[in-house]
N, C-alpha and C positions, 0 to 999 in steps of 0.2 A: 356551539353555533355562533357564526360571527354576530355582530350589531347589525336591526336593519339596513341594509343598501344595499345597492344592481352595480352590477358590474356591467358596464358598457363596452363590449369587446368592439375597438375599433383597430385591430393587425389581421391579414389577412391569414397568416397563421394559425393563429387560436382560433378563427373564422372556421377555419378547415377542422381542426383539431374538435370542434364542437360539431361540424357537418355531420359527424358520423352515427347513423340511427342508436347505434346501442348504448353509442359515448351519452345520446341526450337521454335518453333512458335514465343511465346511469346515474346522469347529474340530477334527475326531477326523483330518482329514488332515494339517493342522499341527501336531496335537501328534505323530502319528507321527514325520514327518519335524523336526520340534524348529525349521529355521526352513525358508520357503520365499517364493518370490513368486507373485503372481498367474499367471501364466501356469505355472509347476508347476503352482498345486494346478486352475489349470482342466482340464490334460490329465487328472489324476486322477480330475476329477467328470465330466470331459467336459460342459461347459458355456462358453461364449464367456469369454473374460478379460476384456470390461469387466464383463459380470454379476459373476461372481465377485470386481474390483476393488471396486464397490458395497457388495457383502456382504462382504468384507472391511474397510472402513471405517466400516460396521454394527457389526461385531463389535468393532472398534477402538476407537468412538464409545464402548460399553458397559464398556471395559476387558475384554474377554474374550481378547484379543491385543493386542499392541502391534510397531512397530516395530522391527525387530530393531536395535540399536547397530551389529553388521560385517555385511555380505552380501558375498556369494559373486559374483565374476564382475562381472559389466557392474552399473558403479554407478549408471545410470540405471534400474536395475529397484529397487523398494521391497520389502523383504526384511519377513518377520513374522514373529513369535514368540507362541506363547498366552502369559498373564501365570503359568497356574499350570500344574501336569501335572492339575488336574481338577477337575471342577466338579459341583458337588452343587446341589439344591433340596431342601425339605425343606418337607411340607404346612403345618407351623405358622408356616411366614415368609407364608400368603396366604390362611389361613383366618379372617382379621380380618374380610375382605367375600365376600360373595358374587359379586362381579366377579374380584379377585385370586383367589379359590378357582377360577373359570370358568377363569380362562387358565392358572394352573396346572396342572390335570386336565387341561385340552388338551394344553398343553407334554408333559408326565407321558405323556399316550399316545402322542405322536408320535414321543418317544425311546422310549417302549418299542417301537416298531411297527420302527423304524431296528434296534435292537439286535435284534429275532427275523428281520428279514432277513437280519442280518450273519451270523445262527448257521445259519440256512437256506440264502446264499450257500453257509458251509463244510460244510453238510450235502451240496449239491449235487455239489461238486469234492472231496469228502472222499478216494476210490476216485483222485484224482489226487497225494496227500499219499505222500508215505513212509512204510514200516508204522510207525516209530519216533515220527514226528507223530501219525497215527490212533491211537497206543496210548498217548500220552501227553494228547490230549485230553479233557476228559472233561465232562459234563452230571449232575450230582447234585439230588436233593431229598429234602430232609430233616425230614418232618414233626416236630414237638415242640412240647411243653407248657410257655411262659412266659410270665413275666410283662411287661410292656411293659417294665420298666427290663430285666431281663434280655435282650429282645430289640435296647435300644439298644444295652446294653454288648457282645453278638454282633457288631452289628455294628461299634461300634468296634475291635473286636477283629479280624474280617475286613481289615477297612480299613489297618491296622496293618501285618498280613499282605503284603496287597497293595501296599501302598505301599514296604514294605521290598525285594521282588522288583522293582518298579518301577524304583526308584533301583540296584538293582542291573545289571539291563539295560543302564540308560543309561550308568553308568559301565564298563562292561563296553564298549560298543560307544563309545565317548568315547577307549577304552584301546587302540582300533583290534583289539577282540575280536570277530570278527562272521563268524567261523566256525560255521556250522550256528545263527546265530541266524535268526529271524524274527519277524514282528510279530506278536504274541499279546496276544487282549482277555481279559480275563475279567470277565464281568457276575453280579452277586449279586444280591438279591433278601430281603429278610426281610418281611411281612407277615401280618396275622392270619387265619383265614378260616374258618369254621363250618362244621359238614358237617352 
């Protein structure tokens, strides 16, 4: 697994190359699992392993994952690894045209559409969680009054946060610590909005 950092896709390519439901799938399965081959991460999407080989060397193509260096078991399977623990967009890398803006804002909704399933999945099975999971999850918003640079520095600040817990997980379960762990997202959210 690489060193903490995001990968900031700002080419309209890789843009697109990530647009694709199954592709982001794909990339939020192996970075769970840190490396995998095509045939894990199909059982996980449940989708055929050469589709998923295809999309996997999509995301390859892009620098979005890369080749693992060791794989595990049978050296005829192709092992991957994403390049970074996470990947950002950000509207000002494709509001130069009107095209880049268009697939952005697409991209933009289709991972938001992905992330309110994933909170919805666990809303669904939530009553199947352990009270200690259900009581330590949580959904917050927090309306406030700032200024756009205060709003970036928020969210550098979040980021920070979370990236620090991130790396700690991973070294924690790396340390063969993986007692009462499990795989926890959490998605933020800052933008502006008129009432």
């Amino acid at each position: 697994m690489p060193a903490e950092k995001t990968h900031r896709i700002k080419d309209l390519d890789t843009l697109k190359a990530l647009g694709h439901p199954l592709r982001m799938k794909l990339y939020r399965a192996l970075n769970v699992a840190g490396t995998a081959t095509a045939s894990q991460l199909a059982d996980q999407v449940d989708e055929a392993v050469s589709l998923v080989s295809y999309h996997l060397r999509k995301l390859a193509k892009h620098g979005i994952i890369e080749e693992a260096e060791e794989g595990r078991g049978d050296a005829r399977e192709r092992w991957w690894q994403p390049t970074a623990t996470a990947i950002s967009t950000r509207d000002e890398d494709f509001r130069d045209a009107p095209e880049r803006a268009a697939v952005h804002m697409a991209v933009s909704r289709m991972h938001a559409r992905q992330r309110n399933e994933m909170y919805e999945s666990y809303l669904d099975t939530q009553a199947a969680w352990p009270d200690d999971w259900r009581s330590a999850a949580f959904s917050s918003e927090y309306p406030m009054a700032l200024t756009a640079e205060e709003l970036r520095r928020l969210g550098e600040e979040i980021n920070e946060i979370v990236m620090k817990w991130r790396a700690h997980g991973t070294s924690a379960r790396e340390a063969g610590d993986t007692e009462g762990r499990e795989n926890v997202v959490v998605h933020t959210y800052g933008f502006p909005f008129r009432t």
